[in-house]
C-alpha positions as YAML, in Angstrom:
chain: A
units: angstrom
residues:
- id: 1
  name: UNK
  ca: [-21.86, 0.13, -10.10]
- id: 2
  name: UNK
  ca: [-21.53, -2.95, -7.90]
- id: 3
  name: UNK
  ca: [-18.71, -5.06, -7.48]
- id: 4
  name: UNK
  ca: [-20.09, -7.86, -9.43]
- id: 5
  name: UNK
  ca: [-21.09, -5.30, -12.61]
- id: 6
  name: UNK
  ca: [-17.76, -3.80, -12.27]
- id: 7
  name: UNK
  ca: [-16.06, -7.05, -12.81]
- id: 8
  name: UNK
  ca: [-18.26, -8.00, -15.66]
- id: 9
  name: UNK
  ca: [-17.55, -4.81, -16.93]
- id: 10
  name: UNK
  ca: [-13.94, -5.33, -17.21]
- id: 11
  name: UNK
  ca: [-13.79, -8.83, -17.99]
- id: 12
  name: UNK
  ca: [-16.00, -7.67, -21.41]
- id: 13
  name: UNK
  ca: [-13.14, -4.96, -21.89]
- id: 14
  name: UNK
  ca: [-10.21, -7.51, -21.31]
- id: 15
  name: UNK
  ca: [-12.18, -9.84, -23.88]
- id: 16
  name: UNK
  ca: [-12.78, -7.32, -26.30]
- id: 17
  name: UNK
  ca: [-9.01, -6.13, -26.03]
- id: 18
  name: UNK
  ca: [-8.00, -10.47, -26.41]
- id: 19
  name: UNK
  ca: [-10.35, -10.51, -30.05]
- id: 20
  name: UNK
  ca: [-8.87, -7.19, -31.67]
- id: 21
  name: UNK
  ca: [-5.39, -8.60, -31.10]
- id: 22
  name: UNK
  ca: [-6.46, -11.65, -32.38]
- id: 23
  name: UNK
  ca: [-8.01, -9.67, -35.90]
- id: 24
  name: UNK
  ca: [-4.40, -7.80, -35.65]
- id: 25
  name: UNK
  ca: [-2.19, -10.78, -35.61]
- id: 26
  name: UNK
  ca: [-4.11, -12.48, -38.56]
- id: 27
  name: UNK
  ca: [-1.85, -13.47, -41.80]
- id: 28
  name: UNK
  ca: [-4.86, -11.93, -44.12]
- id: 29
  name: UNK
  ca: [-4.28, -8.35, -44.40]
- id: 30
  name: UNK
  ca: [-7.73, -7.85, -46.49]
- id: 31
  name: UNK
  ca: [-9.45, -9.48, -43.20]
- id: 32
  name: UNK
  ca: [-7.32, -7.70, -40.51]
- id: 33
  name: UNK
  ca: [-8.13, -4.07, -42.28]
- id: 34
  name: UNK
  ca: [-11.92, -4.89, -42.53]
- id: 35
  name: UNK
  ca: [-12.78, -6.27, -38.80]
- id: 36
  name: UNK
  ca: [-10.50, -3.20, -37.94]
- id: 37
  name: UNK
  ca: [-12.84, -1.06, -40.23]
- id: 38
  name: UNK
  ca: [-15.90, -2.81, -38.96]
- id: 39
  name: UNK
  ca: [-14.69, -2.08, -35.06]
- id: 40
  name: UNK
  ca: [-14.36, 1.65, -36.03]
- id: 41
  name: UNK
  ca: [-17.55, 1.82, -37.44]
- id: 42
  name: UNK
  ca: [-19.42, 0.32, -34.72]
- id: 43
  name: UNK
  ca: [-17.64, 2.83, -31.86]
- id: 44
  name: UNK
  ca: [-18.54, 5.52, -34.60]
- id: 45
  name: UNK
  ca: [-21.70, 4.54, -35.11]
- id: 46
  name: UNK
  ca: [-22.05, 3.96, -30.74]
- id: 47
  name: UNK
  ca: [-20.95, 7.44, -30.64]
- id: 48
  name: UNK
  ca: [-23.00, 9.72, -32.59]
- id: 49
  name: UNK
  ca: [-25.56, 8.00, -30.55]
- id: 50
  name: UNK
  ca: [-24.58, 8.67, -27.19]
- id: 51
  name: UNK
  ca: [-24.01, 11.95, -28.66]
- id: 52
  name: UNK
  ca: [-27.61, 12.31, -29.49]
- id: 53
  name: UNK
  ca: [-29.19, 10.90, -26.67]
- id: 54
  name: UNK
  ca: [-27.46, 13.64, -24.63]
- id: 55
  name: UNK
  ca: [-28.95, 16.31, -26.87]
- id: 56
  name: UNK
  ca: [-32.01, 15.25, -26.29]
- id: 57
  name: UNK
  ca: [-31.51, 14.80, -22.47]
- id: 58
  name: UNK
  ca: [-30.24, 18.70, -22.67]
- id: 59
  name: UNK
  ca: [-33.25, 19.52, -24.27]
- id: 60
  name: UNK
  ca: [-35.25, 18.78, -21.34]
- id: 61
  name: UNK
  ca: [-33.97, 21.97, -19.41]
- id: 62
  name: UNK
  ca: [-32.54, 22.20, -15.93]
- id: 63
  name: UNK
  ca: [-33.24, 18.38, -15.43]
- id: 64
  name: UNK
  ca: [-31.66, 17.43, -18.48]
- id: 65
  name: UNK
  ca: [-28.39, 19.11, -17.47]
- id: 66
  name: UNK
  ca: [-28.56, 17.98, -13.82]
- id: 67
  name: UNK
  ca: [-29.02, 14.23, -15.59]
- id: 68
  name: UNK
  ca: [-25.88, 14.86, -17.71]
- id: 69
  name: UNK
  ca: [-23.77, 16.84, -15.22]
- id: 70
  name: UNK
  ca: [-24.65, 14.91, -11.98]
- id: 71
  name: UNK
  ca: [-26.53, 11.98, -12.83]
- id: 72
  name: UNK
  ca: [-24.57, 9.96, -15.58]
- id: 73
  name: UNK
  ca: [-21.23, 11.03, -14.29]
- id: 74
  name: UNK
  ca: [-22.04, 8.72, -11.18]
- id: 75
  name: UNK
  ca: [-22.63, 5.43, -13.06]
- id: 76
  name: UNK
  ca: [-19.25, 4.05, -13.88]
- id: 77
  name: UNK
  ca: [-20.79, 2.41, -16.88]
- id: 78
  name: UNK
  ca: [-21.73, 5.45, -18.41]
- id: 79
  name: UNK
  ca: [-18.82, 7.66, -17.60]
- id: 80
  name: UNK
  ca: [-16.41, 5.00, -18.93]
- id: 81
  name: UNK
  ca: [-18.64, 4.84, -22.51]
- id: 82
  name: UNK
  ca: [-18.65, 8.99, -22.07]
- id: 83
  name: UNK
  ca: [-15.01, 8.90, -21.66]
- id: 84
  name: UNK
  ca: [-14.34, 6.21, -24.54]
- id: 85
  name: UNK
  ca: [-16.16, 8.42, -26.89]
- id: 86
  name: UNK
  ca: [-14.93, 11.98, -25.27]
- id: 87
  name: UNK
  ca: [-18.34, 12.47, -24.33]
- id: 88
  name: UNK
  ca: [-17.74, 13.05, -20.95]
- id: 89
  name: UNK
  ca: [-19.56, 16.29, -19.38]
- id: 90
  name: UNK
  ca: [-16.85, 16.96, -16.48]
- id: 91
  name: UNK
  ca: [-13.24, 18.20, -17.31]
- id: 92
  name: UNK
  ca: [-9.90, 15.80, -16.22]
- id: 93
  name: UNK
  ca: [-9.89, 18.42, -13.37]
- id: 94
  name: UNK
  ca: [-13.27, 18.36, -12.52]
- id: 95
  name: UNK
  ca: [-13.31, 14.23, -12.23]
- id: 96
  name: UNK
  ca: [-10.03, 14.56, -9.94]
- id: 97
  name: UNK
  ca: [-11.41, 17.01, -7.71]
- id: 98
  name: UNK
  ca: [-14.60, 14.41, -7.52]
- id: 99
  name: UNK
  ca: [-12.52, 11.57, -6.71]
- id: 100
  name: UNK
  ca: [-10.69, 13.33, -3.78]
- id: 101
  name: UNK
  ca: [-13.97, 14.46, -2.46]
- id: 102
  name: UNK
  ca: [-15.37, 10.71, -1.98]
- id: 103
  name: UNK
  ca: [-12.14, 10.03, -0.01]
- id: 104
  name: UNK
  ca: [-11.22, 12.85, 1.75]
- id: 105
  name: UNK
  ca: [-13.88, 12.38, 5.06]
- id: 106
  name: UNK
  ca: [-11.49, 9.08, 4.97]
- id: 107
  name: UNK
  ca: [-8.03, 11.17, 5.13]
- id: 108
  name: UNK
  ca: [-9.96, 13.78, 7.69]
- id: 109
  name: UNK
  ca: [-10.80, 11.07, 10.10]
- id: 110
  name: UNK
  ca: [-7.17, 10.31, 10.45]
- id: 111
  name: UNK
  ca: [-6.20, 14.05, 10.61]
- id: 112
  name: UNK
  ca: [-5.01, 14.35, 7.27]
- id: 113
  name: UNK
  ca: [-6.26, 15.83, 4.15]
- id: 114
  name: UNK
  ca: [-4.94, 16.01, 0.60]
- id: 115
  name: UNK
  ca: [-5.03, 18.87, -2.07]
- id: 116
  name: UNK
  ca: [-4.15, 18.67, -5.55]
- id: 117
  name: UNK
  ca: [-0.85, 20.64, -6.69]
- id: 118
  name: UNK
  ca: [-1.32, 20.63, -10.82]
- id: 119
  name: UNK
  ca: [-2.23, 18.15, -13.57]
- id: 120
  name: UNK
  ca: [-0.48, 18.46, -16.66]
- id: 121
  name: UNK
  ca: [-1.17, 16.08, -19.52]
- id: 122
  name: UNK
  ca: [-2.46, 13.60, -17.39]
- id: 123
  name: UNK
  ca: [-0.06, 13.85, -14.45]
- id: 124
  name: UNK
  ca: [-1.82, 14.27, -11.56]
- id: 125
  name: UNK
  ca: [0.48, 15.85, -8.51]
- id: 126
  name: UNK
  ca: [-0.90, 15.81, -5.54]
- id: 127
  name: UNK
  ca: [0.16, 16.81, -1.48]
- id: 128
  name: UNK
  ca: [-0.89, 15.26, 1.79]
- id: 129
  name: UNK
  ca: [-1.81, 17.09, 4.48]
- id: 130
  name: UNK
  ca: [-1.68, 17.07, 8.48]
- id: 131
  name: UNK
  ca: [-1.31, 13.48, 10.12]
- id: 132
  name: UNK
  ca: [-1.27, 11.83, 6.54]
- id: 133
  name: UNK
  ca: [2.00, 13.34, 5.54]
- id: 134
  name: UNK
  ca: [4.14, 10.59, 8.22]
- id: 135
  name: UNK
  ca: [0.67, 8.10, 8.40]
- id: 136
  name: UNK
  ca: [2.47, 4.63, 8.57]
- id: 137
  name: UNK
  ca: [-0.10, 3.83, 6.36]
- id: 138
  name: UNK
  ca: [0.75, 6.68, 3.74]
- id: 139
  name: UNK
  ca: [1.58, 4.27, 0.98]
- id: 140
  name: UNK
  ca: [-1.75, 2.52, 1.23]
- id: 141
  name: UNK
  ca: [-3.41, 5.50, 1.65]
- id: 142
  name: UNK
  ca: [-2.36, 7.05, -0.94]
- id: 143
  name: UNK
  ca: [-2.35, 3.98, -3.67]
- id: 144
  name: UNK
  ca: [-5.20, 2.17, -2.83]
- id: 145
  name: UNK
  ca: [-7.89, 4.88, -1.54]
- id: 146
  name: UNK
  ca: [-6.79, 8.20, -3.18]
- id: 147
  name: UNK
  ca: [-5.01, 6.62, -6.59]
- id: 148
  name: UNK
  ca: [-7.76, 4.28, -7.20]
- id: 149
  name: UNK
  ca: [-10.66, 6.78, -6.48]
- id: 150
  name: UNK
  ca: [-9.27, 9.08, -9.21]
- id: 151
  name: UNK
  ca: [-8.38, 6.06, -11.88]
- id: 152
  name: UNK
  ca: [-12.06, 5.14, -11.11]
- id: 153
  name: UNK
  ca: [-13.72, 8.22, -12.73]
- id: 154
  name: UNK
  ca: [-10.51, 9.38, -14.59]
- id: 155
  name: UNK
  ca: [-9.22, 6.30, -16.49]
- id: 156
  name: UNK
  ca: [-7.14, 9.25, -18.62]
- id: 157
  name: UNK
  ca: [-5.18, 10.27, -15.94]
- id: 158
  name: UNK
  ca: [-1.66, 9.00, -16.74]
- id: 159
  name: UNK
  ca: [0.05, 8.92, -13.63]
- id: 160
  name: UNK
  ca: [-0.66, 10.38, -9.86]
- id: 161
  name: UNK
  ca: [2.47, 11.43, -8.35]
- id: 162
  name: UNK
  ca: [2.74, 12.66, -4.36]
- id: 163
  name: UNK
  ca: [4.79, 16.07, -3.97]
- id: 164
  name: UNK
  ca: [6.58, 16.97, -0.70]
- id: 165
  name: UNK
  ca: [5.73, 20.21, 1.41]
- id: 166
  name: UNK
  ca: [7.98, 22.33, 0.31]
- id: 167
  name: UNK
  ca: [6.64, 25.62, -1.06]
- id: 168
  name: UNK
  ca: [8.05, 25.53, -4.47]
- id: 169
  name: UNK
  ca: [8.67, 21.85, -5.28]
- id: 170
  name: UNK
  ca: [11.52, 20.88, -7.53]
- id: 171
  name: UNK
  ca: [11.44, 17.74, -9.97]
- id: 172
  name: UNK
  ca: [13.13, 15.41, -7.80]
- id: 173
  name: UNK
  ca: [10.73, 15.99, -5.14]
- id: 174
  name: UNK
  ca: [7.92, 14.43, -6.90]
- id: 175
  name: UNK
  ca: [7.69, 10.67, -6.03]
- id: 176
  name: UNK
  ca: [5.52, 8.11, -8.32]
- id: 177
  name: UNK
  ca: [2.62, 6.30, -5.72]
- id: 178
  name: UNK
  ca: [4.00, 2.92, -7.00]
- id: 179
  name: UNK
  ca: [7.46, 3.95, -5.75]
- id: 180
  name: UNK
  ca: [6.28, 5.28, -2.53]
- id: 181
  name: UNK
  ca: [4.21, 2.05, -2.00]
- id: 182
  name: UNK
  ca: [6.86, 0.38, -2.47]
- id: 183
  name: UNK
  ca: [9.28, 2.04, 0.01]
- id: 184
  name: UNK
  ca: [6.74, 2.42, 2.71]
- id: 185
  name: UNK
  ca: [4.80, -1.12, 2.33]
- id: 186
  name: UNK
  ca: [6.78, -3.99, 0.92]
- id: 187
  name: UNK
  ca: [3.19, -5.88, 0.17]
- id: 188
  name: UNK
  ca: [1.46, -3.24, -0.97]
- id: 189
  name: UNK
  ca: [1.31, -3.76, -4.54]
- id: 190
  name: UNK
  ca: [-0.46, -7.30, -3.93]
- id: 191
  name: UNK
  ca: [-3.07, -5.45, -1.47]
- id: 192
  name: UNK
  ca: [-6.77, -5.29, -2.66]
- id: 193
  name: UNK
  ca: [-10.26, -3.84, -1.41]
- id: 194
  name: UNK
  ca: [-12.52, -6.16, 0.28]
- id: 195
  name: UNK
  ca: [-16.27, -5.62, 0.59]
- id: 196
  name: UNK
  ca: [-17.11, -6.28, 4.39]
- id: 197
  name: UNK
  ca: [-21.31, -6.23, 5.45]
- id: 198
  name: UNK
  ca: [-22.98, -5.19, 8.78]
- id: 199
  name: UNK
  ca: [-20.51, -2.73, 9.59]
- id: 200
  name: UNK
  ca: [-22.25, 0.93, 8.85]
- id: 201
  name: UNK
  ca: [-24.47, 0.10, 12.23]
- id: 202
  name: UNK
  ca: [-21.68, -0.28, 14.16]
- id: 203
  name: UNK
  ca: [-22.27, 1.69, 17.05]
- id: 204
  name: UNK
  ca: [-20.11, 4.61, 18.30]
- id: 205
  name: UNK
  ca: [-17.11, 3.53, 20.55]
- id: 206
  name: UNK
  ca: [-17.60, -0.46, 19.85]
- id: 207
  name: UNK
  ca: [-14.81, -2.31, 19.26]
- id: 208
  name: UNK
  ca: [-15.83, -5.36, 16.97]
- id: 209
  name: UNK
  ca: [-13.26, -8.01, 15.32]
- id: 210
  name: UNK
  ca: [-13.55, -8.99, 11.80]
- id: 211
  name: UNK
  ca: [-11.63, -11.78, 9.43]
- id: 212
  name: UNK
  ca: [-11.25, -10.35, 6.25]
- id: 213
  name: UNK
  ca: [-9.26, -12.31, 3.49]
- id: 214
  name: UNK
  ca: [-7.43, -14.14, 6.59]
- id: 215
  name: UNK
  ca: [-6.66, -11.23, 8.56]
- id: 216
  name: UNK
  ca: [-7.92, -10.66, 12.01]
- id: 217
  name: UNK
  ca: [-9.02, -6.82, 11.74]
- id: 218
  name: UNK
  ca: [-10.81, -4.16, 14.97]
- id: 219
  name: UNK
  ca: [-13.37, -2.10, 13.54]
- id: 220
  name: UNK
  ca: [-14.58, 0.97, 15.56]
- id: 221
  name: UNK
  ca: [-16.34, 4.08, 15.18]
- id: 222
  name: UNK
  ca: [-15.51, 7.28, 16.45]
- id: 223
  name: UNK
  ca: [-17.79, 10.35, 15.40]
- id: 224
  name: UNK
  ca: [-19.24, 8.60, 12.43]
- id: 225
  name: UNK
  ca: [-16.24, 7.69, 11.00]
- id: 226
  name: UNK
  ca: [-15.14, 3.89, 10.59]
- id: 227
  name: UNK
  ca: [-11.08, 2.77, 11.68]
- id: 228
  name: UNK
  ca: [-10.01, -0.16, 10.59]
- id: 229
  name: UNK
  ca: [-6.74, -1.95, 12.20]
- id: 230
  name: UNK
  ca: [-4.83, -4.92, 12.74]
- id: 231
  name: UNK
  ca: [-5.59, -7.12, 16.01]
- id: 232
  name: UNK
  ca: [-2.19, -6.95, 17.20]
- id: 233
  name: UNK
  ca: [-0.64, -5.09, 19.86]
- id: 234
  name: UNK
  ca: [2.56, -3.52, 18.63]
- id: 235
  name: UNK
  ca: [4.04, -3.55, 22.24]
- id: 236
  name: UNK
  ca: [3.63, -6.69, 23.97]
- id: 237
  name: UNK
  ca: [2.05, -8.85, 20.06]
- id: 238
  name: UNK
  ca: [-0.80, -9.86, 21.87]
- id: 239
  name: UNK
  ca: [-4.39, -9.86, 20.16]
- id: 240
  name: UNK
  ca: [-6.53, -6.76, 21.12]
- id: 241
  name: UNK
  ca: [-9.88, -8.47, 20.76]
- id: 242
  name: UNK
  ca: [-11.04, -7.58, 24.32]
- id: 243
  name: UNK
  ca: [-9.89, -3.59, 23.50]
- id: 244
  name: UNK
  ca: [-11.69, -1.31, 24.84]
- id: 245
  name: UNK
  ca: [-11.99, 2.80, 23.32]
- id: 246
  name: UNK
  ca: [-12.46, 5.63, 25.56]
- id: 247
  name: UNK
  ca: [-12.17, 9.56, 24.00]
- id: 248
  name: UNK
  ca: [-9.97, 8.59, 21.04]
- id: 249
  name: UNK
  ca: [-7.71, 6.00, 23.09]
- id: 250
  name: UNK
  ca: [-7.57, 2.51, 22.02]
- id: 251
  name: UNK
  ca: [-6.07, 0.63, 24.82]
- id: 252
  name: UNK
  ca: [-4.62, -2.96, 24.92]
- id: 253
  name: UNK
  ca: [-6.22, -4.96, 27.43]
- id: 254
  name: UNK
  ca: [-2.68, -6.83, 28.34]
- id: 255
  name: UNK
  ca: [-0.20, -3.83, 28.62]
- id: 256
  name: UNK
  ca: [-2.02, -1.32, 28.98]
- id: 257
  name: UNK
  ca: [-0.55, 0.60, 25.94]
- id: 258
  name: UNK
  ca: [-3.28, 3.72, 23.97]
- id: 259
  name: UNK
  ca: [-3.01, 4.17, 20.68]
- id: 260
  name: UNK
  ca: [-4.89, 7.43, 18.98]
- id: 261
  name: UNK
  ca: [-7.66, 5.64, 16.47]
- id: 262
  name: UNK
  ca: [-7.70, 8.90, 14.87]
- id: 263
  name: UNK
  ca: [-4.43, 9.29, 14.22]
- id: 264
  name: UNK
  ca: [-3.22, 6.42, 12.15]
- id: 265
  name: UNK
  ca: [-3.06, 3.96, 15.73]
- id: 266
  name: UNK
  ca: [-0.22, 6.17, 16.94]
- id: 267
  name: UNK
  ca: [1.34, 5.46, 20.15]
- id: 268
  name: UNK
  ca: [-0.45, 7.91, 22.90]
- id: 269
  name: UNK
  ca: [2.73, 7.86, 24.91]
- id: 270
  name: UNK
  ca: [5.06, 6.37, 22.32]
- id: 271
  name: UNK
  ca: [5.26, 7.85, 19.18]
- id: 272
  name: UNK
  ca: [7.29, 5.29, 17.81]
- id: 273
  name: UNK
  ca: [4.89, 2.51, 18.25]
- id: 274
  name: UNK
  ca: [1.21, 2.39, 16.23]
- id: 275
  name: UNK
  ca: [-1.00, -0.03, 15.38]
- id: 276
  name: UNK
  ca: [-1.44, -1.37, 11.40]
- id: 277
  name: UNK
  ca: [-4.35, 1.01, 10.26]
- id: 278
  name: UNK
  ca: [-6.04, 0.06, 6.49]
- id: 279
  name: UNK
  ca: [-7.46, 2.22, 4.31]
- id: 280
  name: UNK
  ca: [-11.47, 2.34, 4.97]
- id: 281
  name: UNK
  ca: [-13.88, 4.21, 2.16]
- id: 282
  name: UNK
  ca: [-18.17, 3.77, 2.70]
- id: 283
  name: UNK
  ca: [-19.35, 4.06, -0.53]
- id: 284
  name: UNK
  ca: [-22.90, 4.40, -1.49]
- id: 285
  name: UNK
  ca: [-23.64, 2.39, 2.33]
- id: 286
  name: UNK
  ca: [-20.93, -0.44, 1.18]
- id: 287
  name: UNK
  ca: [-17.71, -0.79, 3.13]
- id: 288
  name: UNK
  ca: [-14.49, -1.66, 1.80]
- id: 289
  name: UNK
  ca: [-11.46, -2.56, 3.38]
- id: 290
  name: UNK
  ca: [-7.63, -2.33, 1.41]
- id: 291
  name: UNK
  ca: [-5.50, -5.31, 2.80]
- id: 292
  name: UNK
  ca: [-2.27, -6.76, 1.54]
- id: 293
  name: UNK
  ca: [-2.44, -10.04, 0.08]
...
């Protein structure tokens, strides 16, 4: 689904959500307990259809099921009706382990990778992996490209919580994202994705700068994966628009510091210093950036 249908999409929800609270908070009790009656119907009614157009798409043999199992699962539309009317072909499980597939060529490129620990009524628990465990962009990572790629096909899910490293984790070592995001990243809970063209033919190695919502953002590719980060030098706070990448180095063009683009912008020779990395996802050839506001 495109940006723009998504938004419809939910601005139809948020509008249908505004006229049922309306019917509830009505003095006539006859009227409020008919247009509830009349709103059950219809999603009833909505229901057994849905219901029986997938029979009949079943019907059809192997391509029916691929339709039902691969197909409709993929349009947000669809899977959200699916869902709404518990409809939906793919377990809770299933739909995480979906999400974390679309982003996790974004946590590899940084070194990291993330694996899910359980879900139990709804609570997903999850664990980073490799460079993504101390990423100075954890937070970010974590709300904005792995949280939101699960709430996107599993609107269900109740909470996603991140789970330290230890073997057998206790209670107290399971932190909410919105807590972590807001430990790690003060501005995180303001940050949003931003669709940004003409990037996928960036070529390998080219360092390109970018405005997005205000910010002045490098863009490179390394082994056709896309690095987004701020155009700031942590070391001398000069702009890195001249940078130039050779291996896996970015280096500033005033100091001289490197800084690993595949490792979250850390410091080659100090550890302590990285560049502000973003999250990055390519979806279906469309680029989206996560930025504070």
């Amino acid at each position: 689904m495109a940006t723009g249908e998504r938004e419809a999409f939910q601005e139809r929800l948020a509008r249908i959500e505004t006229l049922i609270n309306e019917v509830q908070a009505t003095a006539n009790p006859a009227l409020r307990r008919a247009m509830e009656e009349l709103v059950q119907t219809l999603l009833e009614l909505h229901g057994v259809g849905l219901e029986r157009m997938m029979d009949i798409i079943w019907e059809a043999g192997s391509a029916g099921e691929k339709i039902i199992h691969e197909r409709l699962p993929e349009d947000n539309l669809v899977s959200s009706l699916l869902l709404l009317h518990g409809l939906h072909p793919l377990s809770l499980a299933d739909r995480v382990q979906q999400a974390l597939a679309k982003v996790r060529p974004y946590l590899q490129s940084h070194g990291g990778n993330v694996e899910v620990v359980s879900i139990v009524d709804g609570l997903v628990r999850l664990r980073l992996q490799g460079s993504c465990q101390s990423c100075p962009a954890s937070a970010m990572t974590l709300k904005y490209a792995v949280e939101d790629a699960i709430y996107e096909v599993a609107p269900d899910v109740t909470a996603v919580m991140a789970v330290s490293n230890e073997e057998r984790p206790s209670a107290a070592s399971f932190i909410p994202l919105t807590e972590l995001a807001m430990i790690d990243s003060p501005t995180a809970d303001e940050a949003r994705w931003h669709e940004v063209d003409g990037l996928t033919a960036l070529a390998e190695r080219i360092v390109e700068r970018r405005q997005v919502n205000g910010r002045s953002l490098l863009i490179t590719r390394l082994d056709q994966h896309l690095y987004a980060y701020s155009d700031t030098c942590p070391q001398c706070h000069q702009l890195l628009a001249s940078a130039r990448v050779e291996g896996t180095a970015l280096s500033c063009p005033h100091c001289g510091q490197s800084y690993d683009v595949i490792r979250a912008g850390r410091g080659l020779d100090k550890p302590d210093l990285h560049l502000e990395p973003f999250p990055l996802l390519v979806e279906q050839g469309r680029v989206k950036i996560a930025l504070p506001a």
